[in-house]
PDB file of N, H, CA, C and O in Angstrom:
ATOM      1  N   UNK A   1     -49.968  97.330-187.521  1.00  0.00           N
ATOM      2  CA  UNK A   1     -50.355  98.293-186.496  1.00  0.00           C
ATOM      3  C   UNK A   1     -50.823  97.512-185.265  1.00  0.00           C
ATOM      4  O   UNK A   1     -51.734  96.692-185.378  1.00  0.00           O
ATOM      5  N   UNK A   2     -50.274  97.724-184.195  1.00  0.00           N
ATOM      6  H   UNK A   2     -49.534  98.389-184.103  1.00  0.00           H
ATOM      7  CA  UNK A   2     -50.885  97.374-183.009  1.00  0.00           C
ATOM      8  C   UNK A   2     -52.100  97.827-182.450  1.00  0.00           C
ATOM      9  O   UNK A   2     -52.590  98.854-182.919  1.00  0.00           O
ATOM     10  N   UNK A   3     -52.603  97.307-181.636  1.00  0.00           N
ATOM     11  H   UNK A   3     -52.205  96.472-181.255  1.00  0.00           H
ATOM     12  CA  UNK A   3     -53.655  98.080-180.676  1.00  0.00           C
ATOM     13  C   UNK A   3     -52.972  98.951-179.903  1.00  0.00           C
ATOM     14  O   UNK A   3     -51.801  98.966-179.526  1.00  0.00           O
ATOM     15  N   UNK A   4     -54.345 100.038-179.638  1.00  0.00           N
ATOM     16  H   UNK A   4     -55.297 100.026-179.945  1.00  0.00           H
ATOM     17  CA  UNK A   4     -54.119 100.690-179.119  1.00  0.00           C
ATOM     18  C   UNK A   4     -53.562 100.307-176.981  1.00  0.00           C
ATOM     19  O   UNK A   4     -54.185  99.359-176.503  1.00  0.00           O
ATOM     20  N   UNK A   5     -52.750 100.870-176.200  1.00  0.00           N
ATOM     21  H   UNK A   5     -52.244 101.640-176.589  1.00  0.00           H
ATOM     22  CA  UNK A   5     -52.160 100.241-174.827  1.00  0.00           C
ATOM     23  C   UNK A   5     -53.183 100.969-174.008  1.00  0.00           C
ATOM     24  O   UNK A   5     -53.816 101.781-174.682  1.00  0.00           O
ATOM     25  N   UNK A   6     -53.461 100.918-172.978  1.00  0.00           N
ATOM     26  H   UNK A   6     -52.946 100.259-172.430  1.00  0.00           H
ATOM     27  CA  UNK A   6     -54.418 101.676-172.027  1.00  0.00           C
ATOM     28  C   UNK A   6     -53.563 101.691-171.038  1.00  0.00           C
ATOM     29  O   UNK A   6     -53.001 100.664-170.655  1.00  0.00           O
ATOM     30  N   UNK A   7     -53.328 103.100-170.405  1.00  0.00           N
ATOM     31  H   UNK A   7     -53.784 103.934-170.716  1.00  0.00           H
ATOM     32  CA  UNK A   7     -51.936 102.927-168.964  1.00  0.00           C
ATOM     33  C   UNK A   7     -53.355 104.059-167.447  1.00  0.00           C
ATOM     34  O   UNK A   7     -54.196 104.888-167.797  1.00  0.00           O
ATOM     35  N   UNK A   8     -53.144 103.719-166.320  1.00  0.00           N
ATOM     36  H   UNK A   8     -52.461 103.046-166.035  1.00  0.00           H
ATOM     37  CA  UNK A   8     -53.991 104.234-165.369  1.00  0.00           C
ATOM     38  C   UNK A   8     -52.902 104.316-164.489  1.00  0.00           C
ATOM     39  O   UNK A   8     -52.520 103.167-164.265  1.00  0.00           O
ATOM     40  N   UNK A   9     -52.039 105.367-163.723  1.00  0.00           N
ATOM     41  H   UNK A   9     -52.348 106.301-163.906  1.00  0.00           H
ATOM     42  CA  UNK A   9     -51.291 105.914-162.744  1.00  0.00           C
ATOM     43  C   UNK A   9     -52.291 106.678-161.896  1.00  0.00           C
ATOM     44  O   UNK A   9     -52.989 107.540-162.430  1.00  0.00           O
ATOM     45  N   UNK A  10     -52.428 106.322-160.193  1.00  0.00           N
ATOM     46  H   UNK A  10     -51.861 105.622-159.760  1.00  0.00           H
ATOM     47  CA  UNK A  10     -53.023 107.020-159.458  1.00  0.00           C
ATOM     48  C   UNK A  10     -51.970 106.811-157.791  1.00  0.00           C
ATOM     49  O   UNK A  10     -51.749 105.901-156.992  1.00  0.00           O
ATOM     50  N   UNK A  11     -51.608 108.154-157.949  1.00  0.00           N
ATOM     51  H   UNK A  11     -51.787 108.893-158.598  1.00  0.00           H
ATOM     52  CA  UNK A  11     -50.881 108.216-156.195  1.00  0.00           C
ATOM     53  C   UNK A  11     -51.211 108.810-155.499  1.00  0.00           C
ATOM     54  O   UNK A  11     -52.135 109.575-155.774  1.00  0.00           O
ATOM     55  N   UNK A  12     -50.592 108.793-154.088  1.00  0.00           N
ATOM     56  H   UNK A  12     -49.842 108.171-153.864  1.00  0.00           H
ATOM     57  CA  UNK A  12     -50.744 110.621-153.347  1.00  0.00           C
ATOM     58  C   UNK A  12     -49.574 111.065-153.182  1.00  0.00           C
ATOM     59  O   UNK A  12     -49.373 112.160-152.658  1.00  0.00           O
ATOM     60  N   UNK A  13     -48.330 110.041-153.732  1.00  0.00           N
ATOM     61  H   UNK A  13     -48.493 109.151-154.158  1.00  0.00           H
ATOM     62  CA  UNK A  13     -46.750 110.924-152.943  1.00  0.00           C
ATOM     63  C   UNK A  13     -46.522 111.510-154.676  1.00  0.00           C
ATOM     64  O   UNK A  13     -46.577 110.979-155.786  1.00  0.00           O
ATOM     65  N   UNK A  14     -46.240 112.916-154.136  1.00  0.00           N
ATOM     66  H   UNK A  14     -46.195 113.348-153.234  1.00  0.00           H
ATOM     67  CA  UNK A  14     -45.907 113.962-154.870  1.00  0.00           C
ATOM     68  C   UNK A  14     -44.643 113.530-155.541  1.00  0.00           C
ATOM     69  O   UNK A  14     -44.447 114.184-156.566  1.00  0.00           O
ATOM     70  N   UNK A  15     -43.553 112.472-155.242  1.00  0.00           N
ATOM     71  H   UNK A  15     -43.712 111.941-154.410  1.00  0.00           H
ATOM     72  CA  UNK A  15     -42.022 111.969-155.683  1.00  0.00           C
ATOM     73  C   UNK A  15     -42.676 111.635-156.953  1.00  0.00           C
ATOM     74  O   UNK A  15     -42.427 112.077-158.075  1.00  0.00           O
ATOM     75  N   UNK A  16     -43.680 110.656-156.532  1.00  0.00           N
ATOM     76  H   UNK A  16     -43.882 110.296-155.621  1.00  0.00           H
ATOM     77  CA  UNK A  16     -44.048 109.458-157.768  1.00  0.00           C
ATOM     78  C   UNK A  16     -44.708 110.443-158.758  1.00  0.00           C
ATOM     79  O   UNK A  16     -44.075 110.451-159.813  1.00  0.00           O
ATOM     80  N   UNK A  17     -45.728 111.243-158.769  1.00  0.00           N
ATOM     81  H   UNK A  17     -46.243 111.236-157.911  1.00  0.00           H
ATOM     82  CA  UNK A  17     -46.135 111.966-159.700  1.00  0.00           C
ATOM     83  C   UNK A  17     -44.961 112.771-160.499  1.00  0.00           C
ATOM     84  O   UNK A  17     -44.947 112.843-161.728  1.00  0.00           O
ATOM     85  N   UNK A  18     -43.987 113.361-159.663  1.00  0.00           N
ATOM     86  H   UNK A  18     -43.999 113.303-158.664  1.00  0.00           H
ATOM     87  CA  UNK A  18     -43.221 114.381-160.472  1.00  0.00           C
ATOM     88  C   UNK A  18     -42.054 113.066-161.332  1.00  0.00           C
ATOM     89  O   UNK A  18     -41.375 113.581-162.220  1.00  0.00           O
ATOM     90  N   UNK A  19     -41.873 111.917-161.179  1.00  0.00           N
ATOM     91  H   UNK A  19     -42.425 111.498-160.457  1.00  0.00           H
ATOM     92  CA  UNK A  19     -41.473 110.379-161.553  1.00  0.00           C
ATOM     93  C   UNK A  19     -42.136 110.328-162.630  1.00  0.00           C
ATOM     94  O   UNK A  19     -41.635 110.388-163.754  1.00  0.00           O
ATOM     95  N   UNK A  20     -43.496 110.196-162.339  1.00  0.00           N
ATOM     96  H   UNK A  20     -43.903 110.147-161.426  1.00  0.00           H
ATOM     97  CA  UNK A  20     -43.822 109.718-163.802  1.00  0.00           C
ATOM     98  C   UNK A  20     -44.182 110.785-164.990  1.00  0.00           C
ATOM     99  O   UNK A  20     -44.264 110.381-166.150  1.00  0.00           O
ATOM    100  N   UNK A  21     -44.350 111.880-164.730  1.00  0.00           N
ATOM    101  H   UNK A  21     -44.284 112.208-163.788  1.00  0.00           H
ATOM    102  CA  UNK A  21     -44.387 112.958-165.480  1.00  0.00           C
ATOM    103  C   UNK A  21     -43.079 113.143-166.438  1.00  0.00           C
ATOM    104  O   UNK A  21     -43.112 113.000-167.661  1.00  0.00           O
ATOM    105  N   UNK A  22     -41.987 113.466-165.721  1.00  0.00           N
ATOM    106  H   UNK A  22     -41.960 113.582-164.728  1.00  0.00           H
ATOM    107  CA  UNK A  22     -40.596 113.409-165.745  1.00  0.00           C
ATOM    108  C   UNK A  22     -40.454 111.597-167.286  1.00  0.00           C
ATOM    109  O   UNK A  22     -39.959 111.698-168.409  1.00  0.00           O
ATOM    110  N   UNK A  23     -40.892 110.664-166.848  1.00  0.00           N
ATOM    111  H   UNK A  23     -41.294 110.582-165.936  1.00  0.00           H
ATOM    112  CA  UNK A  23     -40.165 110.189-167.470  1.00  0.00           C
ATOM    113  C   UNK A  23     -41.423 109.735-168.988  1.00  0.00           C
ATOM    114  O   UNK A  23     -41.136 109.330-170.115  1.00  0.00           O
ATOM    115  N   UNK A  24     -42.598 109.982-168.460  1.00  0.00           N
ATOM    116  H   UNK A  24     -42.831 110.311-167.545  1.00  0.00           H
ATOM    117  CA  UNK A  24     -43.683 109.998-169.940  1.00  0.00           C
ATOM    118  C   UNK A  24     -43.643 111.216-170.989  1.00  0.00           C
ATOM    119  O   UNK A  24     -44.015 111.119-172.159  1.00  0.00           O
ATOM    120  N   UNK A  25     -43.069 112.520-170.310  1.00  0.00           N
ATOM    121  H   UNK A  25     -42.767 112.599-169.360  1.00  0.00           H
ATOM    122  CA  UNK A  25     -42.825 113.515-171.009  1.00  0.00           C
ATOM    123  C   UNK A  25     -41.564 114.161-170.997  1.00  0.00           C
ATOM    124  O   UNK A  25     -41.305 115.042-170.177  1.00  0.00           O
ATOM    125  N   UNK A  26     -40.789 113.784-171.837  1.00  0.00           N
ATOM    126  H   UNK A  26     -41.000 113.069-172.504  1.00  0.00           H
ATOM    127  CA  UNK A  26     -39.205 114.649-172.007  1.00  0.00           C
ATOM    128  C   UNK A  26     -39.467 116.163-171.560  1.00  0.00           C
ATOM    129  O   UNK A  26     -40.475 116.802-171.859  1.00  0.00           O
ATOM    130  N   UNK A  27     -38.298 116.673-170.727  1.00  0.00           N
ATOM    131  H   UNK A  27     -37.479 116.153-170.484  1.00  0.00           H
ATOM    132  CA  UNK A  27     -38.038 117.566-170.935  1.00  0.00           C
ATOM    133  C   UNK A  27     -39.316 118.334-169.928  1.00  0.00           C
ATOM    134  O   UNK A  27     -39.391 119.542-170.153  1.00  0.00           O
ATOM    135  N   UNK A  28     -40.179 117.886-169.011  1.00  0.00           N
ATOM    136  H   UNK A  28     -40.118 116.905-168.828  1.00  0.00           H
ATOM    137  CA  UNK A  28     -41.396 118.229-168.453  1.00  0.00           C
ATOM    138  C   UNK A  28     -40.901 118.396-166.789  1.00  0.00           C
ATOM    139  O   UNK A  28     -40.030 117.636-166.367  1.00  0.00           O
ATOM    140  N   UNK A  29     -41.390 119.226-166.070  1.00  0.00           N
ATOM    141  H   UNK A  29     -42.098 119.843-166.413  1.00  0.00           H
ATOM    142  CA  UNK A  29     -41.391 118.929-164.834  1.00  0.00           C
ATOM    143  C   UNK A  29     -42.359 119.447-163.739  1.00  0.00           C
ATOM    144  O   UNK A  29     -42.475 120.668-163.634  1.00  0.00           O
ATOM    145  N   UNK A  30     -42.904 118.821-163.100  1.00  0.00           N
ATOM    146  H   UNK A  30     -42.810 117.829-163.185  1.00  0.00           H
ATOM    147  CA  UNK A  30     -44.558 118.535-162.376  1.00  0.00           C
ATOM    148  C   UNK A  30     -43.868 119.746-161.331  1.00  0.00           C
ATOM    149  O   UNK A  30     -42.675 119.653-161.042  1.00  0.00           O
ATOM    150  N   UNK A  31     -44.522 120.632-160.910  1.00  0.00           N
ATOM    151  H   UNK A  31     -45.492 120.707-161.145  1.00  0.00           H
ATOM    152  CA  UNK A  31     -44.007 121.356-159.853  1.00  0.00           C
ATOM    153  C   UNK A  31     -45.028 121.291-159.002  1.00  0.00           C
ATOM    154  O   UNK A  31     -46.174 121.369-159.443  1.00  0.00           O
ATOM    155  N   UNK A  32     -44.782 121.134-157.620  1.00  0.00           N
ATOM    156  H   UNK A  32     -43.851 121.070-157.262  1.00  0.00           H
ATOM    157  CA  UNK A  32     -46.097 121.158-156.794  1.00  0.00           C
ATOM    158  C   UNK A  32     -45.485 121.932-155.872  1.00  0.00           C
ATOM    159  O   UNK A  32     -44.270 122.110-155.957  1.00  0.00           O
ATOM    160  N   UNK A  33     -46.354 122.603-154.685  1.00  0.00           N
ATOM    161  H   UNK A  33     -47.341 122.458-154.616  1.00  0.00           H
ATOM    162  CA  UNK A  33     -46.373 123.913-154.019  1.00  0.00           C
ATOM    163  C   UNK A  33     -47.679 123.529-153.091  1.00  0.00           C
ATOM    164  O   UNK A  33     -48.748 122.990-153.377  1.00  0.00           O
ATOM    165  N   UNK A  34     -47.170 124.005-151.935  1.00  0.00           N
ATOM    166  H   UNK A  34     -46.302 124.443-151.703  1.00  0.00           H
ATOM    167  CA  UNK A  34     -48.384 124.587-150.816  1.00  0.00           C
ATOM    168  C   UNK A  34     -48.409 123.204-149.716  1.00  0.00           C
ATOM    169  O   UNK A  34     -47.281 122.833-149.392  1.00  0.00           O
ATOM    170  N   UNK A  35     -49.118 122.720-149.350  1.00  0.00           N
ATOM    171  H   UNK A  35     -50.035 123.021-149.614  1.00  0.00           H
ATOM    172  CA  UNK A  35     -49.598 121.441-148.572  1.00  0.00           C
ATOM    173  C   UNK A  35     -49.789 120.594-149.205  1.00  0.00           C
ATOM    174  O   UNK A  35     -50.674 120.610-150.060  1.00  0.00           O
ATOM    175  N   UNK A  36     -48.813 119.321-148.927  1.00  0.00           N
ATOM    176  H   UNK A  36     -48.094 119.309-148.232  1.00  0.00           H
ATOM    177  CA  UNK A  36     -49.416 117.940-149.730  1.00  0.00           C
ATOM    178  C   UNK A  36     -49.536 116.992-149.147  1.00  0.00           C
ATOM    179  O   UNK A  36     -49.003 115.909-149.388  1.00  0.00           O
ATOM    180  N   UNK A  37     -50.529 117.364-147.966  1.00  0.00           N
ATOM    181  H   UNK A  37     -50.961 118.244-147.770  1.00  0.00           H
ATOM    182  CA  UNK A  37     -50.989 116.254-147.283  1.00  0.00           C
ATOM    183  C   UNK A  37     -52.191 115.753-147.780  1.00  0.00           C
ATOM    184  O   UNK A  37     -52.543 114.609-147.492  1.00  0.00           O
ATOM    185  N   UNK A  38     -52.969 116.597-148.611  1.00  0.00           N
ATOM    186  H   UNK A  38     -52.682 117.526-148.845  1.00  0.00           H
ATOM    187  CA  UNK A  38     -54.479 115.822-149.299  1.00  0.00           C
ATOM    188  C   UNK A  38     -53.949 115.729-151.104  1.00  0.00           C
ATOM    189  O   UNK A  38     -54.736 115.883-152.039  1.00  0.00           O
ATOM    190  N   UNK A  39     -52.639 115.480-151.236  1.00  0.00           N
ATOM    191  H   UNK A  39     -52.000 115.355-150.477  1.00  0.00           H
ATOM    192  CA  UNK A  39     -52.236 115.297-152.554  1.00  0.00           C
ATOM    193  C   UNK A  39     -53.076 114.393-153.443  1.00  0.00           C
ATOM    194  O   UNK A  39     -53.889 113.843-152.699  1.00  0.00           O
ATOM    195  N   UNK A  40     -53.214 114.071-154.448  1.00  0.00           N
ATOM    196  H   UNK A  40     -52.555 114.518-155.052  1.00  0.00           H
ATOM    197  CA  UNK A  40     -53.576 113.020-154.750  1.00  0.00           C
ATOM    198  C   UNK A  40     -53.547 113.308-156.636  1.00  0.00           C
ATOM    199  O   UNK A  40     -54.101 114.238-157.222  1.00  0.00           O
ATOM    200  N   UNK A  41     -52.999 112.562-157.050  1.00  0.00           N
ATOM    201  H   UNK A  41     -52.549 111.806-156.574  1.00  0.00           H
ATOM    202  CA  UNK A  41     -52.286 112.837-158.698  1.00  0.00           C
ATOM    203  C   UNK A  41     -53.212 111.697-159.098  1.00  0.00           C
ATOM    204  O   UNK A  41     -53.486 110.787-158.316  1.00  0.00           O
ATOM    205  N   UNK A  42     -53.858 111.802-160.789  1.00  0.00           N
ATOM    206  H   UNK A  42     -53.635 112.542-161.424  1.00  0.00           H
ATOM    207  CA  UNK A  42     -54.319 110.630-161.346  1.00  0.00           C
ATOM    208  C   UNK A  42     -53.834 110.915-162.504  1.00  0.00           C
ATOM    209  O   UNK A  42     -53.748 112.129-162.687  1.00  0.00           O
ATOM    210  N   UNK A  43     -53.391 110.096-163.586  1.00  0.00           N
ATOM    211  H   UNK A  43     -53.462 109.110-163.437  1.00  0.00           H
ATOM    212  CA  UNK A  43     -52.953 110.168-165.240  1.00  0.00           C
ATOM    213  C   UNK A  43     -53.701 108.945-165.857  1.00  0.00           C
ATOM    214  O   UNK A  43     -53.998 107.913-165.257  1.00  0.00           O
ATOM    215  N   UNK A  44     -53.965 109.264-167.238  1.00  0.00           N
ATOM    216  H   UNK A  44     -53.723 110.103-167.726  1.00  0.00           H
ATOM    217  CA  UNK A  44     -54.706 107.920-167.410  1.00  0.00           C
ATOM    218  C   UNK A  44     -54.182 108.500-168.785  1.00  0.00           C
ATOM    219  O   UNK A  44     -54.243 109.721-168.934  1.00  0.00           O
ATOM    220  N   UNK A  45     -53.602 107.601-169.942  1.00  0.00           N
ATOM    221  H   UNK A  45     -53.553 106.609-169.820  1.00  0.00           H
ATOM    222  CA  UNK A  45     -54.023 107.681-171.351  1.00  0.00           C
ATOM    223  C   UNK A  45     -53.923 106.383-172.458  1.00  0.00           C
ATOM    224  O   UNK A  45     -53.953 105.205-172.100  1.00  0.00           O
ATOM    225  N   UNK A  46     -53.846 106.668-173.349  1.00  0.00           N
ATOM    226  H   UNK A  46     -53.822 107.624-173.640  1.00  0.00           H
ATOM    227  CA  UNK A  46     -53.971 105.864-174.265  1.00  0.00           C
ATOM    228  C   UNK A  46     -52.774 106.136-175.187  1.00  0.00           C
ATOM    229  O   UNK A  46     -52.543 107.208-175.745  1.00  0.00           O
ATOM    230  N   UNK A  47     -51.837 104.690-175.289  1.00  0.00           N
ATOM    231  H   UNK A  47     -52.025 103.818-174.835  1.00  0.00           H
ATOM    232  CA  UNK A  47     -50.825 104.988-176.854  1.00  0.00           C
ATOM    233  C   UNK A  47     -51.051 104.332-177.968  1.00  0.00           C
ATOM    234  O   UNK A  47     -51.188 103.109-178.018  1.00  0.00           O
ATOM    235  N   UNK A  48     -51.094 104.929-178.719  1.00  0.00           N
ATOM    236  H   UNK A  48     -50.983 105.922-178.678  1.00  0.00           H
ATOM    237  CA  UNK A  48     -51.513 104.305-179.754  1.00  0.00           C
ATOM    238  C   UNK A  48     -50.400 104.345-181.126  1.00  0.00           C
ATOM    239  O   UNK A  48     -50.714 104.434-182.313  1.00  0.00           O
ATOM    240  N   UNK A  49     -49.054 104.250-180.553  1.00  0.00           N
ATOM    241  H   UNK A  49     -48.798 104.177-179.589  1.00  0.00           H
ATOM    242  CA  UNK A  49     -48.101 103.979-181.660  1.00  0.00           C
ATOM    243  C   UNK A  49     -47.644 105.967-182.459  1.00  0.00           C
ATOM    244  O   UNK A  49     -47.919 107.136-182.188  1.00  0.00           O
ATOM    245  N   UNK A  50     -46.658 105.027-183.720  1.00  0.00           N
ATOM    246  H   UNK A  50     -46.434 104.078-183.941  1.00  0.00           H
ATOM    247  CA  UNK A  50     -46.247 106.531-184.242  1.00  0.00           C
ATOM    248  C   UNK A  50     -47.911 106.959-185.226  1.00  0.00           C
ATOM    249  O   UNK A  50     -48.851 106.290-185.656  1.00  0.00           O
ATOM    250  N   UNK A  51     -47.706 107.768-185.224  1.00  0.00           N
ATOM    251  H   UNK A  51     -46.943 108.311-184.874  1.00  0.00           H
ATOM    252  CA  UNK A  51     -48.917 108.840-186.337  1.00  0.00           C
ATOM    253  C   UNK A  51     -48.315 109.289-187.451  1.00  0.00           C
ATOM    254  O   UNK A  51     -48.941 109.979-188.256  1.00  0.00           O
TER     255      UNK A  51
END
């Protein structure tokens, strides 16, 4: 068993968020709406292998 990975994603362009959503979660898609000039996306988690 490995350790557990620690990953921290923080942007403000709305491309890169709906990017990394899109490719950490199959089949997912980030929709954003309204003004995204004070955008600002953060993801943070932890993998910790199969369960």
């Amino acid at each position: 068993m490995s350790a557990p990975v620690h990953s921290r994603f923080a942007t403000t362009d709305p491309e890169q968020a709906q990017a990394l959503i899109a490719d950490a979660y199959a089949d997912n898609n980030l929709r954003i709406s309204g003004d995204t000039s004070d955008f600002h996306f953060e993801h943070e988690r932890w993998a910790a292998g199969m369960m």
